[in-house]
Structure formats: C-alpha cells, structure tokens
N, CA and C atoms as an extended XYZ file, in Angstrom:
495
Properties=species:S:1:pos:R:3:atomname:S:1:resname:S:1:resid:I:1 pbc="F F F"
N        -7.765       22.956       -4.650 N   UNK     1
C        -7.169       21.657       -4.382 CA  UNK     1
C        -7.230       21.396       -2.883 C   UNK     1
N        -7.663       20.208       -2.630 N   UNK     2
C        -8.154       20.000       -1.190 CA  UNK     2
C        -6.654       19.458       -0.549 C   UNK     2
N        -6.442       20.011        0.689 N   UNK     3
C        -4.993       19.844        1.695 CA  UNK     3
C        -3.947       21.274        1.180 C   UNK     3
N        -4.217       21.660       -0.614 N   UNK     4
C        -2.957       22.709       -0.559 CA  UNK     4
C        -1.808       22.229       -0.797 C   UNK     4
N        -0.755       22.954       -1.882 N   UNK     5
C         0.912       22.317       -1.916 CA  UNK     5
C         1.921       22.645       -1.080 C   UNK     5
N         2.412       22.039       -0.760 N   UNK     6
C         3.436       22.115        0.135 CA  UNK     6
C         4.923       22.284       -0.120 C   UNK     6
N         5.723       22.777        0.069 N   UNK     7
C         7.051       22.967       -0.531 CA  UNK     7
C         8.078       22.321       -0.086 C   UNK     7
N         8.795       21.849       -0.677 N   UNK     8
C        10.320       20.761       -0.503 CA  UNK     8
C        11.239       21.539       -0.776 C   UNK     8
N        12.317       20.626       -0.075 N   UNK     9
C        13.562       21.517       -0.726 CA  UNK     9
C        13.641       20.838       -1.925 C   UNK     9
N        15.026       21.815       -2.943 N   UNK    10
C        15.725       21.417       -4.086 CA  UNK    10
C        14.042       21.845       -5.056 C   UNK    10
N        13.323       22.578       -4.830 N   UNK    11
C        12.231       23.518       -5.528 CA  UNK    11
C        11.360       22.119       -5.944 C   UNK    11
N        11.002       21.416       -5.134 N   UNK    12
C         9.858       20.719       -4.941 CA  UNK    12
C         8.676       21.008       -4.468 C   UNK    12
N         7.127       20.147       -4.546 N   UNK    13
C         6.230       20.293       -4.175 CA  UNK    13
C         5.269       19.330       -3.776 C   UNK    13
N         4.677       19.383       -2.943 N   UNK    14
C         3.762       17.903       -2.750 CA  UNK    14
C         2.236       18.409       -2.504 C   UNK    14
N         1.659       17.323       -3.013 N   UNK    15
C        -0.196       17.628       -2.620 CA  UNK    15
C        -0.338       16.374       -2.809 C   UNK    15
N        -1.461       16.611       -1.989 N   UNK    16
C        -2.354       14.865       -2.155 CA  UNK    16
C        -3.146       14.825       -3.508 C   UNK    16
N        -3.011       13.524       -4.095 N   UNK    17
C        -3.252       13.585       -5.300 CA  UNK    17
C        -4.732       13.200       -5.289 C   UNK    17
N        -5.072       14.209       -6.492 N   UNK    18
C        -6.609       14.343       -6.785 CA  UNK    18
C        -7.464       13.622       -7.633 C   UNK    18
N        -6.393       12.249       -8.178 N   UNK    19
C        -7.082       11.557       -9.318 CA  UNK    19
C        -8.378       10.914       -8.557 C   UNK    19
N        -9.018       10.334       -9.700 N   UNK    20
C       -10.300        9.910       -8.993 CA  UNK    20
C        -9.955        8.375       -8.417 C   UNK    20
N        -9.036        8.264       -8.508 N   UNK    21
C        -8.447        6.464       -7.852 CA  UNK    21
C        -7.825        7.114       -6.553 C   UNK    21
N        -7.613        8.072       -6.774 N   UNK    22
C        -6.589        8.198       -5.277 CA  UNK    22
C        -7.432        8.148       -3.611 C   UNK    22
N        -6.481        8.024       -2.571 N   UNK    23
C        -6.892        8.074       -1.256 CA  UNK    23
C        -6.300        8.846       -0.459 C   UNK    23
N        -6.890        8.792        0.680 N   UNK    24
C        -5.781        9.728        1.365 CA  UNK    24
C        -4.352        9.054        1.978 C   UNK    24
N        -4.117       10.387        1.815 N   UNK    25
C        -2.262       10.083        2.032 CA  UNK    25
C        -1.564        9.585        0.195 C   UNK    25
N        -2.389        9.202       -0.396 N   UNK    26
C        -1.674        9.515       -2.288 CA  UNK    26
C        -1.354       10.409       -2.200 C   UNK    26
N         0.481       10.733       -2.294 N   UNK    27
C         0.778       11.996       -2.744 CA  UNK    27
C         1.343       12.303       -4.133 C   UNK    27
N         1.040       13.124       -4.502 N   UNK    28
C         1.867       13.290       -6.371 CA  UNK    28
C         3.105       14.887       -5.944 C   UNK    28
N         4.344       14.326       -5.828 N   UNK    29
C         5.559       15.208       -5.836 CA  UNK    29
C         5.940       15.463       -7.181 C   UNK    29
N         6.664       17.014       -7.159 N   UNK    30
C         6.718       17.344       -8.696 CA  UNK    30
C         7.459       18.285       -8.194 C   UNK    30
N         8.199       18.664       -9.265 N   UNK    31
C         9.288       19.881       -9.569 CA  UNK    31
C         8.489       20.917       -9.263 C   UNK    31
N         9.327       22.382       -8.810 N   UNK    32
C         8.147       23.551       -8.467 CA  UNK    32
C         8.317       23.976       -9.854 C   UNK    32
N         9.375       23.599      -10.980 N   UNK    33
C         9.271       24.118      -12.384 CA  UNK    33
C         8.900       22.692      -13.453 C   UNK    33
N         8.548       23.424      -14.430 N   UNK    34
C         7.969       22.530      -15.700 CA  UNK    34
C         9.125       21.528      -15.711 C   UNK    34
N         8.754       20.124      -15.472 N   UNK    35
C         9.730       19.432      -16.344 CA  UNK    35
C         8.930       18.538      -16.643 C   UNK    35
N         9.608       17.772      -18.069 N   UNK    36
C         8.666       16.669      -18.782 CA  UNK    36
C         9.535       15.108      -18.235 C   UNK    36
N        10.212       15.090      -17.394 N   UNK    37
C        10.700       13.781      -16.968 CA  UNK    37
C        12.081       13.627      -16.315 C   UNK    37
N        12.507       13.259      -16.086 N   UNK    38
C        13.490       13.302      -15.127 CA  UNK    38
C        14.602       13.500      -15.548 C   UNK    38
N        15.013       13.279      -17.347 N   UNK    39
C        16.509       13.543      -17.271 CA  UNK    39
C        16.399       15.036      -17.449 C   UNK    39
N        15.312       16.108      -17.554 N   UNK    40
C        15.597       17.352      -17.302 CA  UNK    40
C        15.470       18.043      -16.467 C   UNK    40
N        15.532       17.226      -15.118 N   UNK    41
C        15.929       17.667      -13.654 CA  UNK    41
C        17.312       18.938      -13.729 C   UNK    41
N        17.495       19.547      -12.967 N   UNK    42
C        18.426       20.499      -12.481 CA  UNK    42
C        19.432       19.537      -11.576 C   UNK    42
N        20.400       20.016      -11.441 N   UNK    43
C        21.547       19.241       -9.874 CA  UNK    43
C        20.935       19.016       -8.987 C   UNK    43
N        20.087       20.723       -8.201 N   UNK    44
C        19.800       20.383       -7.103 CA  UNK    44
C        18.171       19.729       -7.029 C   UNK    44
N        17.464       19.522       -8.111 N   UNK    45
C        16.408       18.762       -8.102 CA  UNK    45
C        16.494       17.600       -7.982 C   UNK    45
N        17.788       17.442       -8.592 N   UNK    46
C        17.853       15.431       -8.841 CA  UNK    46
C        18.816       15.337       -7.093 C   UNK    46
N        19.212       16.020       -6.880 N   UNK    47
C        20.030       16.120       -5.417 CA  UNK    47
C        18.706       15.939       -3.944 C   UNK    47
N        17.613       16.448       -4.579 N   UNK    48
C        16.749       16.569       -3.478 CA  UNK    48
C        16.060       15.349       -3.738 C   UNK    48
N        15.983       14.823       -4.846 N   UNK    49
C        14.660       13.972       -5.182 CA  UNK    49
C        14.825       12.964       -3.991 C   UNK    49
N        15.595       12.238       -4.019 N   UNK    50
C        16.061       11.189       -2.860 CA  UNK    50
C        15.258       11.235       -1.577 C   UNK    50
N        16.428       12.274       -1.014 N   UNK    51
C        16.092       12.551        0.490 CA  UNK    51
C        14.567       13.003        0.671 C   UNK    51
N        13.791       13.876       -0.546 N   UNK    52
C        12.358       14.143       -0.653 CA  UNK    52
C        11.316       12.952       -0.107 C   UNK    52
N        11.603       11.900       -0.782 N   UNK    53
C        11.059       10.456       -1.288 CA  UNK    53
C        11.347        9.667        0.099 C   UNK    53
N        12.729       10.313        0.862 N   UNK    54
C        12.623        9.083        1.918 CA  UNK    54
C        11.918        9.967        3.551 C   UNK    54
N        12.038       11.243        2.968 N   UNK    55
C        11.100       12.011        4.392 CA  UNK    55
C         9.374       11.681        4.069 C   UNK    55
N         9.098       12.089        3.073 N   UNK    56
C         7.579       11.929        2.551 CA  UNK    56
C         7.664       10.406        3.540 C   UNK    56
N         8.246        9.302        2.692 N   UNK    57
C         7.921        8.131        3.017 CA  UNK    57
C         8.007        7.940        4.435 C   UNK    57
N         8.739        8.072        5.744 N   UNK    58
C         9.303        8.402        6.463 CA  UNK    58
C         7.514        8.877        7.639 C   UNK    58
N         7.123        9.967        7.137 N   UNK    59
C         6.300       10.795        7.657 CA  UNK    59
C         4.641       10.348        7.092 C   UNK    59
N         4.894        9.556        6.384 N   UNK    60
C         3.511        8.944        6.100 CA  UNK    60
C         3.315        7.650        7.306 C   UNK    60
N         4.744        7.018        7.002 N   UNK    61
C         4.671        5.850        7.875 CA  UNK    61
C         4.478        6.151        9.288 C   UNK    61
N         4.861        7.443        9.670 N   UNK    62
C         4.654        7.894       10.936 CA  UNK    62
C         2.687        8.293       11.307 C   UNK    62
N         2.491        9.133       10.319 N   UNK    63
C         1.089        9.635        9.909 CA  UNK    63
C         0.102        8.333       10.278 C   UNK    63
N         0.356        6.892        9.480 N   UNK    64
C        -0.784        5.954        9.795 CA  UNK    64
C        -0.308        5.225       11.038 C   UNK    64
N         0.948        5.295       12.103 N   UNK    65
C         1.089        5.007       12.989 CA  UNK    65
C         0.086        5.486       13.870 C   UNK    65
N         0.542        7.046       14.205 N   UNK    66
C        -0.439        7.870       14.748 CA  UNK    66
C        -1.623        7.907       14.625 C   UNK    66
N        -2.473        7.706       13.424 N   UNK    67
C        -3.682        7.467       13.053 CA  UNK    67
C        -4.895        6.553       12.485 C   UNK    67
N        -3.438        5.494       12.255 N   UNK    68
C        -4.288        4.392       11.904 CA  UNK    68
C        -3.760        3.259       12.622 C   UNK    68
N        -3.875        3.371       13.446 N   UNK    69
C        -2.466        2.034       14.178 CA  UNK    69
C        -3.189        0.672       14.162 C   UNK    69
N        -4.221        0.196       13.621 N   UNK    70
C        -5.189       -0.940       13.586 CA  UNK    70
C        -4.948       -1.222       12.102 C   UNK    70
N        -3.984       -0.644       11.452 N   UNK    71
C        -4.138       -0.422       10.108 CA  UNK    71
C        -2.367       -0.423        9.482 C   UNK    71
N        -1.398       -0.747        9.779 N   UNK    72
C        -0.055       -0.444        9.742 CA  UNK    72
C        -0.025       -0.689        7.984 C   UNK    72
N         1.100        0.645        8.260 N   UNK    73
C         1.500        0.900        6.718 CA  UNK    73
C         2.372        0.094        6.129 C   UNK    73
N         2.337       -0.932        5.326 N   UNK    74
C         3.362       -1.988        4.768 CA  UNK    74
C         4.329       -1.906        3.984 C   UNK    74
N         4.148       -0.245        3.172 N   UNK    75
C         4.861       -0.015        1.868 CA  UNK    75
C         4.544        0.976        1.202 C   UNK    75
N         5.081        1.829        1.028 N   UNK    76
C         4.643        3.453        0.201 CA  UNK    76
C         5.139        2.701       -1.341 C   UNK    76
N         4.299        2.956       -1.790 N   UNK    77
C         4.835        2.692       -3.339 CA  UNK    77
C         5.375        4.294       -3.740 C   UNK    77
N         6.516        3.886       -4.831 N   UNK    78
C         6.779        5.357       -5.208 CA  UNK    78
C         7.160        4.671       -6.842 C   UNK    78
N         6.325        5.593       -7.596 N   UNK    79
C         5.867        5.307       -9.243 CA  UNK    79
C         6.064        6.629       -9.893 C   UNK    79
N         6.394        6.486      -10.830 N   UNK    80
C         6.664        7.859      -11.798 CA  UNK    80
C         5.745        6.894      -13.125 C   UNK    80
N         4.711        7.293      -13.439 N   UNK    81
C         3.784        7.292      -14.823 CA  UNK    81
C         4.208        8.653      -15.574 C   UNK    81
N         4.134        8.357      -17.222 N   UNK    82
C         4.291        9.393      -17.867 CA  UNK    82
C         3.771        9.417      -19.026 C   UNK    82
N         2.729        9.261      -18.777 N   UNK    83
C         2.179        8.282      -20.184 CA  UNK    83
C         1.632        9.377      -21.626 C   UNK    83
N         1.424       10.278      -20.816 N   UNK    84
C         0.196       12.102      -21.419 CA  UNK    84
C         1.081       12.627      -22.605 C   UNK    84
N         2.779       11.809      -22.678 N   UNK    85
C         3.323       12.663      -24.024 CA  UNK    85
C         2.733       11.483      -24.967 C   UNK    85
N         2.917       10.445      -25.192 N   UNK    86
C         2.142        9.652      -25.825 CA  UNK    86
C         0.454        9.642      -26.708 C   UNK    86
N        -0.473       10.563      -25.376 N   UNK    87
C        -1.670       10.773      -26.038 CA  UNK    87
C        -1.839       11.491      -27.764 C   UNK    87
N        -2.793       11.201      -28.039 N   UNK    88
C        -2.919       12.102      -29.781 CA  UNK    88
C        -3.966       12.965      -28.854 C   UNK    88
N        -3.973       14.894      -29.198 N   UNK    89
C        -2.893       15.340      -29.216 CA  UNK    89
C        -1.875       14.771      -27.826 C   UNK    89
N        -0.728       15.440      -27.838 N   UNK    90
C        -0.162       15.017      -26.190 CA  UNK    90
C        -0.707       16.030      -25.502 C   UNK    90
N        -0.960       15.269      -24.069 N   UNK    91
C        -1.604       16.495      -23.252 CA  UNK    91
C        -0.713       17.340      -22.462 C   UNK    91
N        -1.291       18.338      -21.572 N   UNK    92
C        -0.321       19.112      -20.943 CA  UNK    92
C         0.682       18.490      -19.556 C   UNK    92
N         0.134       17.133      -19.264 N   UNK    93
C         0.717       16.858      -17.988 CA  UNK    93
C         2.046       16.785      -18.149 C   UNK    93
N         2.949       16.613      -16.859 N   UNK    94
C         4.143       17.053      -16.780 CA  UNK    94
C         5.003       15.837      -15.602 C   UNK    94
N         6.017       15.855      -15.536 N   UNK    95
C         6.310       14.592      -14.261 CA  UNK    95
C         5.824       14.996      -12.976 C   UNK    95
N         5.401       13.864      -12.629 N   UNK    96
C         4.721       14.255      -11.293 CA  UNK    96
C         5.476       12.210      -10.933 C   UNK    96
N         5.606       12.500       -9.575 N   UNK    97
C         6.200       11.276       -9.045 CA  UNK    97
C         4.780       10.702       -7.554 C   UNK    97
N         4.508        9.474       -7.846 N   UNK    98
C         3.613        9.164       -6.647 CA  UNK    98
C         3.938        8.756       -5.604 C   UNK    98
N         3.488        9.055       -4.359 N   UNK    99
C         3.673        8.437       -3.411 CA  UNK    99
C         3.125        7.570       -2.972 C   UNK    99
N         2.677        6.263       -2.803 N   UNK   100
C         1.237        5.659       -2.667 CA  UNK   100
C         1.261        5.006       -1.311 C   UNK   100
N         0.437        5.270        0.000 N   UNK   101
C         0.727        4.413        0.496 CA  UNK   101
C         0.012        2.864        0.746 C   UNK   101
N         0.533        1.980        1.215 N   UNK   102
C        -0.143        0.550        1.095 CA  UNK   102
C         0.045       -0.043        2.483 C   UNK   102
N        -1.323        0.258        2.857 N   UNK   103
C        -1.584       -0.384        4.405 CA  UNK   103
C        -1.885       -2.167        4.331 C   UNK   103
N        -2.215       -2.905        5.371 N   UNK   104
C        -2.360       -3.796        5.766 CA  UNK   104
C        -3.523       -4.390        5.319 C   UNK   104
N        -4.239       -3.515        5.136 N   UNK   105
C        -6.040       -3.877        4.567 CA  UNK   105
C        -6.060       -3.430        3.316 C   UNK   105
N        -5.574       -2.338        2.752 N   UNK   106
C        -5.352       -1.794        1.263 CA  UNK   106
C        -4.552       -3.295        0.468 C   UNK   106
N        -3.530       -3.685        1.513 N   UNK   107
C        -3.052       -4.436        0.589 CA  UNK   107
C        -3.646       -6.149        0.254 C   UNK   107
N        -4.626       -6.204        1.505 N   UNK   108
C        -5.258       -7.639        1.526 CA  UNK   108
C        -6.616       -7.293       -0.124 C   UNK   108
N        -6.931       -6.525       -0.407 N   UNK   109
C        -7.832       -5.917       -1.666 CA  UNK   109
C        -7.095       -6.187       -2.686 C   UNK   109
N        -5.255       -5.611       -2.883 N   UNK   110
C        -4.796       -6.076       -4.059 CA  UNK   110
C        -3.935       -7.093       -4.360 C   UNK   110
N        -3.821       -7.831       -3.403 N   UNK   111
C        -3.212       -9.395       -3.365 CA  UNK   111
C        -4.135      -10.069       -4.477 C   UNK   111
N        -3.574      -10.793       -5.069 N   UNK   112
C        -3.451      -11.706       -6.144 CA  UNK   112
C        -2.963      -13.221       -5.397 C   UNK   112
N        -3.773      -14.283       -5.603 N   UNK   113
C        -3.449      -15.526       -5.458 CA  UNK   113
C        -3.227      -16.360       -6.947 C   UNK   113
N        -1.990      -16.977       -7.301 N   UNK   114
C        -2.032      -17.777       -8.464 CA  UNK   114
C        -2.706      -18.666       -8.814 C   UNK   114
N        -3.221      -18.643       -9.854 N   UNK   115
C        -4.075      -19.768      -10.233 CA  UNK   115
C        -3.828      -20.753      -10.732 C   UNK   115
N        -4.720      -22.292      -11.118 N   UNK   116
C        -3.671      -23.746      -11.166 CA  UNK   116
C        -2.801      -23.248      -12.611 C   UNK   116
N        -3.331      -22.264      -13.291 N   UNK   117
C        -2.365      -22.663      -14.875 CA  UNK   117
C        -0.711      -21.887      -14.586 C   UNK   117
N        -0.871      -21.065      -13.461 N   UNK   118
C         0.677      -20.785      -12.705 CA  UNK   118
C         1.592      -21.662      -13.070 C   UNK   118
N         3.143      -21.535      -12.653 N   UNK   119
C         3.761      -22.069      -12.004 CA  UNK   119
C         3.757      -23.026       -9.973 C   UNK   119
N         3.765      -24.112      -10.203 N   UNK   120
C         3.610      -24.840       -9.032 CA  UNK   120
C         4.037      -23.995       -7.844 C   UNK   120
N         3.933      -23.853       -6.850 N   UNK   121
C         4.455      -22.718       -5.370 CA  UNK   121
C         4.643      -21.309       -5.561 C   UNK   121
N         4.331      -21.244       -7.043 N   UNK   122
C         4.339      -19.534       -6.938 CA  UNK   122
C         3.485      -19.087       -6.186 C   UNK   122
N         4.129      -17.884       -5.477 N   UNK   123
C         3.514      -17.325       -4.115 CA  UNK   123
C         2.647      -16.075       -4.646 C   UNK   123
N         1.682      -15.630       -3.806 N   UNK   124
C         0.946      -14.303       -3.808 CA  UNK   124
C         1.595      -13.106       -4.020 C   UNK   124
N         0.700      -11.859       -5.201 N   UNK   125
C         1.735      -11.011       -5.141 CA  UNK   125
C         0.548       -9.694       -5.059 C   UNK   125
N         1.172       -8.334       -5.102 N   UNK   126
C         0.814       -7.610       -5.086 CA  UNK   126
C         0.031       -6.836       -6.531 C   UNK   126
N        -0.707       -6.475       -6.959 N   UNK   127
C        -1.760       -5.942       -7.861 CA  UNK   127
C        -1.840       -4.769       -7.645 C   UNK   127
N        -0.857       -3.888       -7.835 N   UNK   128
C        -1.016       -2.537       -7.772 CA  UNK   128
C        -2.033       -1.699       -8.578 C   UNK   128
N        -2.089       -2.598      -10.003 N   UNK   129
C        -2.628       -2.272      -11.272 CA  UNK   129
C        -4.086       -1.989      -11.161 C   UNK   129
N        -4.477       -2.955       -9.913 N   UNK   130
C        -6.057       -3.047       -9.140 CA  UNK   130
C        -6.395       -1.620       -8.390 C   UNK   130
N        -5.770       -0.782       -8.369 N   UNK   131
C        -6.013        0.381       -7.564 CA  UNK   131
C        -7.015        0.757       -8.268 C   UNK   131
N        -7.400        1.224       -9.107 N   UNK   132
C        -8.930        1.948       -9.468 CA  UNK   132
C        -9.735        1.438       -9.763 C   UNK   132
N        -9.751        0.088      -10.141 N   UNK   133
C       -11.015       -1.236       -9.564 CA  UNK   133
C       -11.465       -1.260       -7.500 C   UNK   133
N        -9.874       -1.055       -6.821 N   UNK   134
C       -10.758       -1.763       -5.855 CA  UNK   134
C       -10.974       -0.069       -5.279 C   UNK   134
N       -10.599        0.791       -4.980 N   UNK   135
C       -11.077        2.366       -4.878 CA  UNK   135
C       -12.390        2.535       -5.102 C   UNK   135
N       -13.098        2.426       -5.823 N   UNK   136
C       -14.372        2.513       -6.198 CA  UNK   136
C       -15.414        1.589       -5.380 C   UNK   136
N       -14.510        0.534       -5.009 N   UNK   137
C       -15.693       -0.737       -4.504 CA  UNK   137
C       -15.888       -0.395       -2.916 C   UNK   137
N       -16.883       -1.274       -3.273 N   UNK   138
C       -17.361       -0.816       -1.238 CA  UNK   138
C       -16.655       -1.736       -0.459 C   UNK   138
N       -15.845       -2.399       -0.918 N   UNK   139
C       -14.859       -3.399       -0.166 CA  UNK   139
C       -13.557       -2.428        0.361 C   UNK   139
N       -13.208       -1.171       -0.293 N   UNK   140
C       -12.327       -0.178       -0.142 CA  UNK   140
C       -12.514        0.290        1.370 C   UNK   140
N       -11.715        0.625        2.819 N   UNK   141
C       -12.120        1.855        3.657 CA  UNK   141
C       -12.838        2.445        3.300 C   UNK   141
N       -13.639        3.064        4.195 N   UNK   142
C       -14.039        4.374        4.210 CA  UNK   142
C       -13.678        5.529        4.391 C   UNK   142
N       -12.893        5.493        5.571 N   UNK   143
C       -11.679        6.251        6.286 CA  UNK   143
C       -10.823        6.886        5.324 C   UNK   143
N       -10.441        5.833        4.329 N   UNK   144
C        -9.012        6.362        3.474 CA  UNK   144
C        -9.733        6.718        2.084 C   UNK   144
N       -11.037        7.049        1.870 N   UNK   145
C       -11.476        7.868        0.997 CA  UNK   145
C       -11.206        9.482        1.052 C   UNK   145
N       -10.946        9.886        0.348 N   UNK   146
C       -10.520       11.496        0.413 CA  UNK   146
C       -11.655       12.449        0.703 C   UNK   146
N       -11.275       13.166        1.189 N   UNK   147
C       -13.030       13.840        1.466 CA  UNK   147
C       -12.067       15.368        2.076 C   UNK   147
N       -12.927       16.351        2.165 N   UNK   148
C       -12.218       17.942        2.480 CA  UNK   148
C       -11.866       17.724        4.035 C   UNK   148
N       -12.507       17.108        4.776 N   UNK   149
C       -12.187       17.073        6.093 CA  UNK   149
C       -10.836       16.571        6.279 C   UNK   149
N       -10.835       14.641        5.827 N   UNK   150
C        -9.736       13.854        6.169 CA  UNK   150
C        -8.226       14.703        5.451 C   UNK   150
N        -8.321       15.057        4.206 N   UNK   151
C        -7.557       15.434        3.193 CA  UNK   151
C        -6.578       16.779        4.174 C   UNK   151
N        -7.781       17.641        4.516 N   UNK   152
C        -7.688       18.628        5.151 CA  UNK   152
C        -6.511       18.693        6.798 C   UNK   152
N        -6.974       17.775        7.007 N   UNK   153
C        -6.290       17.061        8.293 CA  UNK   153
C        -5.102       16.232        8.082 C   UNK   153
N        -4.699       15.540        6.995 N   UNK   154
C        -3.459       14.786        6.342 CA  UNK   154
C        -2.766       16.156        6.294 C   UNK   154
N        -3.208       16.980        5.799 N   UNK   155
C        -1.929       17.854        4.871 CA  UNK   155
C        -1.685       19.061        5.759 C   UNK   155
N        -2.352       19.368        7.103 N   UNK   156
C        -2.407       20.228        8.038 CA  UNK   156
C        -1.036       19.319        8.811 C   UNK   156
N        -1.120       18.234        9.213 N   UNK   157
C        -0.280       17.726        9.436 CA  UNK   157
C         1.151       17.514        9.375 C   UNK   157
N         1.301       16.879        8.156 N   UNK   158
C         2.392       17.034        7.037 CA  UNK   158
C         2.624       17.941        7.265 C   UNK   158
N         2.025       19.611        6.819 N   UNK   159
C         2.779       20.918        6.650 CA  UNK   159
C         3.470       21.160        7.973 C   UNK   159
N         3.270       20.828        9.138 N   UNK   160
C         3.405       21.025       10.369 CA  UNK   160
C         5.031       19.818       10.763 C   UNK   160
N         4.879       18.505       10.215 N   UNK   161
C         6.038       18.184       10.445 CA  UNK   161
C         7.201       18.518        9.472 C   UNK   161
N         6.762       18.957        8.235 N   UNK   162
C         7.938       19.734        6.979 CA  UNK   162
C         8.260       20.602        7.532 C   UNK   162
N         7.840       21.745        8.194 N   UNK   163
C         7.899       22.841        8.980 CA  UNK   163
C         8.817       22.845        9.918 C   UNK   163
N         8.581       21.480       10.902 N   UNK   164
C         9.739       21.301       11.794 CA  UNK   164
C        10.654       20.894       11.947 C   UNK   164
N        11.287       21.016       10.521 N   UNK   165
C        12.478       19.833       10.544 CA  UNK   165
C        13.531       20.701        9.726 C   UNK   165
C-alpha cells in the first residue's frame, strides 16, 4: 500500500485511499479492529472518532496550504459508504470512513449548474457523485493523481505531523 497506515488514537488508522477514483490526500480512516459500522464502535473509538476527523481535516488543510497554495482547499468531505453488506454474496469490506479533500479546481470539475427545467434562482451545487467520472478525465490535475512518489511524500508528512503532536 503506497504512503503506509498510520495510527490514531482511540485504536484508529489512516492510509490514503487506494480506490481507483481516489487522489492524493483521499484518506479512508478505520477502526484498528473489525467493525461493520459504527454502532459497534467501542467508548473510546466513538470518543476518538471526532477529534480524529477534525485533526486529519485540520492537517490536510494545512498540507495543500503548504503545497498547493495556487490551489486552496475548500472542504474535506467526510463520508462513511457501506454499501459491501448489501452485495450477493456480501463482501468482506468493513467501515472505513473518507476523508476527501475538495480544492478550488477539484471543485470547479464537480459543480453542477441548474438547468431551465430547475427551479427559477436555484443556485450551483456541488456533484460529489462526479468523482470517478471526472478522476479519470484529462480535465482532472495531474499533480493530485496518486502516484508512489506524491502518495509517498503526503503520508511521510502526515506521519511526521501525527508524530508531533
């Protein structure tokens, strides 16, 4: 796994996520034990989840300061999908919580403008749902494609400010 997991408190874990939609800085946080969804969190899991969610977020926003500053981060999405108990058979996946982040140019790709059969002044919204349509397209960065180097360098990072705190 390219970047490596990283450890949280309250027996958490983070890695950059490896789906084939993802970019860099997607992180997928998860229990360091099996759980199938959140009401079978522990105290101190559901105690950490929080404060987890607002350092991650916190340290990303810092991350594309430092590194992308032509590029400002607008919004970490944070999504819990769980869809894998559902499959025929169900598969093995387990809760995993996302971190997503959504820069300035990421987000001009999934803006949505209403069209005339709308409502009159309804305003522009966000298309999250567009993430593995526009990922693939050459309209996507380049930069925020995942690759062993960039990935490598996100999570060298990260481990270094989890470390110091």
């Amino acid at each position: 796994m390219r970047g490596g997991i990283l450890t949280l408190p309250g027996d958490w874990v983070v890695n950059q996520y490896g789906g084939t939609e993802g970019f860099l800085g997607w992180l997928a946080m998860q229990p360091r034990f099996h759980r199938m969804e959140i009401a079978d969190l522990g105290p101190g899991e559901l105690a950490a989840l929080g404060p987890n969610i607002k350092r991650l977020d916190a340290l990303l926003t810092r991350y594309w300061l430092e590194h992308f500053s032509d590029d400002p981060l607008r919004r970490v999405h944070v999504v819990y999908f769980f869809e894998s108990v559902f499959d025929e058979p169900p598969t093995k996946f387990h809760l995993h919580i996302h971190l997503i982040p959504r820069t300035e140019q990421v987000g001009r790709l999934l803006r949505e403008y209403p069209t005339r059969s709308t409502t009159p002044g309804s305003a522009a919204g966000i298309n999250a749902w567009r993430i593995p349509k526009i990922t693939g397209s050459a309209l996507f960065p380049e930069r925020y494609r995942p690759t062993d180097s960039n990935v490598d360098a996100f999570m060298t990072w990260l481990r270094a400010k989890l470390e110091a705190a």
